[in-house]
N, C-alpha and C positions, 0 to 999 in steps of 0.2 A: 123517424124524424121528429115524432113528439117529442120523445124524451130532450132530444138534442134542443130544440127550441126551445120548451119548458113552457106552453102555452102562449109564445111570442106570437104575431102575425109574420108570416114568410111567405116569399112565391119562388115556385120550381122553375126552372125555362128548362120543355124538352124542346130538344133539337133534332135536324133531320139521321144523328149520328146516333141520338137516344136509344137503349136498350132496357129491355126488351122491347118484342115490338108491340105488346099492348098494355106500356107504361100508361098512356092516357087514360085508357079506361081504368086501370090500378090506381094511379092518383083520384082520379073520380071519384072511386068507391072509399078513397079514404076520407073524404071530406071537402077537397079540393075544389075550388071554384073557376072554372077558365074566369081568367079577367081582360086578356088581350094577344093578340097576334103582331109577329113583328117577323120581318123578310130582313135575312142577310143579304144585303146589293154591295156589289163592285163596279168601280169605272177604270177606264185604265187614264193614268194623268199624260193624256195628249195635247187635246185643243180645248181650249173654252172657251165660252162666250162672252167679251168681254161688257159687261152691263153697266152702263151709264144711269145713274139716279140724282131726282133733287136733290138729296140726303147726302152726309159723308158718313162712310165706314171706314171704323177705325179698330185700330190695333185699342184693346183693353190696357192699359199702363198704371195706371193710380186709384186710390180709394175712390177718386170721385167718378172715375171709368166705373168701376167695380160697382158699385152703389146703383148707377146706372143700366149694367147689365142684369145685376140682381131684379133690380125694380121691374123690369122691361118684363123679364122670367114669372116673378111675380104676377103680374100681370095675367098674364097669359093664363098661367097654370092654377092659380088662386093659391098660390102661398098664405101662409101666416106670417105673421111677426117676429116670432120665433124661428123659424123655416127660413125667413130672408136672413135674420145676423147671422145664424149659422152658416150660410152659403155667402156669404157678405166675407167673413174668417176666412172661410175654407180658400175662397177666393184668392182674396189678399195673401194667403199664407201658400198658396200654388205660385203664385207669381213671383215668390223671392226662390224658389226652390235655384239651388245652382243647376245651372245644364238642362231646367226643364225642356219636358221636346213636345211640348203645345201650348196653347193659349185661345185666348178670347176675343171677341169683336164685336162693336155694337153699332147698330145706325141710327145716326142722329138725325131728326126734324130741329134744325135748331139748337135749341137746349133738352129737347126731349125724345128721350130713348123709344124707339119704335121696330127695336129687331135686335137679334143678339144672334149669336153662331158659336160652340166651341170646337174643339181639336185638338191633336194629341199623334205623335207620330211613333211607329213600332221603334222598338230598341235598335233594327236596323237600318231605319230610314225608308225600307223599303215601301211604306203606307201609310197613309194620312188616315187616321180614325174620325168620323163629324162628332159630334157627342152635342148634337143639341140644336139645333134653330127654332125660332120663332119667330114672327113678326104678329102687331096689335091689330085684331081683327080690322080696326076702319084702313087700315093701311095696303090690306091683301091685295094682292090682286095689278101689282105694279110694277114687281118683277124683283119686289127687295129679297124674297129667299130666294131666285137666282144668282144676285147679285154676290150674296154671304156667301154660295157655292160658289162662284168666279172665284172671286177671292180667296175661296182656298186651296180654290184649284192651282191656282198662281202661287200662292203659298208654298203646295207639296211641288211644284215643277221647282220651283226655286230651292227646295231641300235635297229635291233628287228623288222626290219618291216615284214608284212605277202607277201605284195606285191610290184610290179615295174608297175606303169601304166604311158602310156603315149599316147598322139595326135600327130597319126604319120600322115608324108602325102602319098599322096596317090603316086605311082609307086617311092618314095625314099626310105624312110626308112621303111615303111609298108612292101613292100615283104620282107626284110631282116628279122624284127621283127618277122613274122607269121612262115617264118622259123625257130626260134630259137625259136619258144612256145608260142610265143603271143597269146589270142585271141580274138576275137572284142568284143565288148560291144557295139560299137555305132557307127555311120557315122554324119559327122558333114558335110556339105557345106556352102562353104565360099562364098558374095556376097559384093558387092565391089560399093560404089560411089567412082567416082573420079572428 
């Protein structure tokens, strides 16, 4: 893997499929840092909850959505400056794709972005992928990442999909998720050169 990297920073995910079975302790001995655990959850797209907030959530459509979501991310995760225009691009430039099969959502206070969601559905509709929420710490606690899971729950039932699966991490969004019906499939750990 060195060579192949060439002194780059990379991380491995073994998974519950990983071979052999004491790759862990092999990456270990090679240098290897656990940096995080993350559980594969599925829901099957039945019923949901439908959650009522001050706030509107909305479908991502334009730069100034975009900008909005990015910020909100930022936030959160302490981006740079750098780090935002790039995902700012990438953004905008997902959103023109012909036939894309996901997108974005942000919840507004107003004028101010205070939670974001994304998603992405399999090439055969069969499954909503999450790929992300957040909401700004003074905000927790109110029911807005239920509300972004409503929402896409409603989403994938309006696509047709059978399920919502996703890579949560481990004491973030995992307890939330198991709460609301998730249930594991897998456990992945994350190992890290730097």
């Amino acid at each position: 893997m060195e060579r192949f990297y060439q002194g780059k920073p990379y991380s491995w995910w073994i998974g519950p499929d990983s071979a052999p079975e004491d790759l862990i302790l092999k990456v270990e001995s090679a240098g290897l840092e656990h940096e995080d655990t993350y559980y594969g959850l599925v829901k099957a797209v039945d019923r949901w909850e439908k959650v009522d907030l001050p706030y509107s959530v909305r479908n991502v459509v334009d730069e100034d959505d975009v900008s909005h979501y990015v910020e909100v991310s930022a936030k959160i995760w302490g981006y740079d400056d750098a780090t935002k225009e790039t995902l700012v691009q990438q953004r905008l430039a997902y959103l023109k794709v012909p036939g894309r099969r996901g997108g974005f959502l942000i919840v507004m206070d107003g004028d101010r972005a205070i939670g974001y969601a994304g998603y992405r559905f399999s090439s055969d509709g069969d499954a909503m992928y999450l790929s992300g929420t957040g909401v700004l710490p003074e905000y927790r606690g109110q029911g807005i990442y239920r509300a972004l899971l409503s929402r896409r729950m409603e989403l994938a039932s309006s696509y047709g999909s059978n399920w919502i699966v996703t890579q949560a991490r481990k004491d973030t969004s995992e307890p939330i998720l198991r709460k609301l019906g998730f249930e594991e499939v897998g456990k992945y750990e994350v190992y890290k050169r730097t």
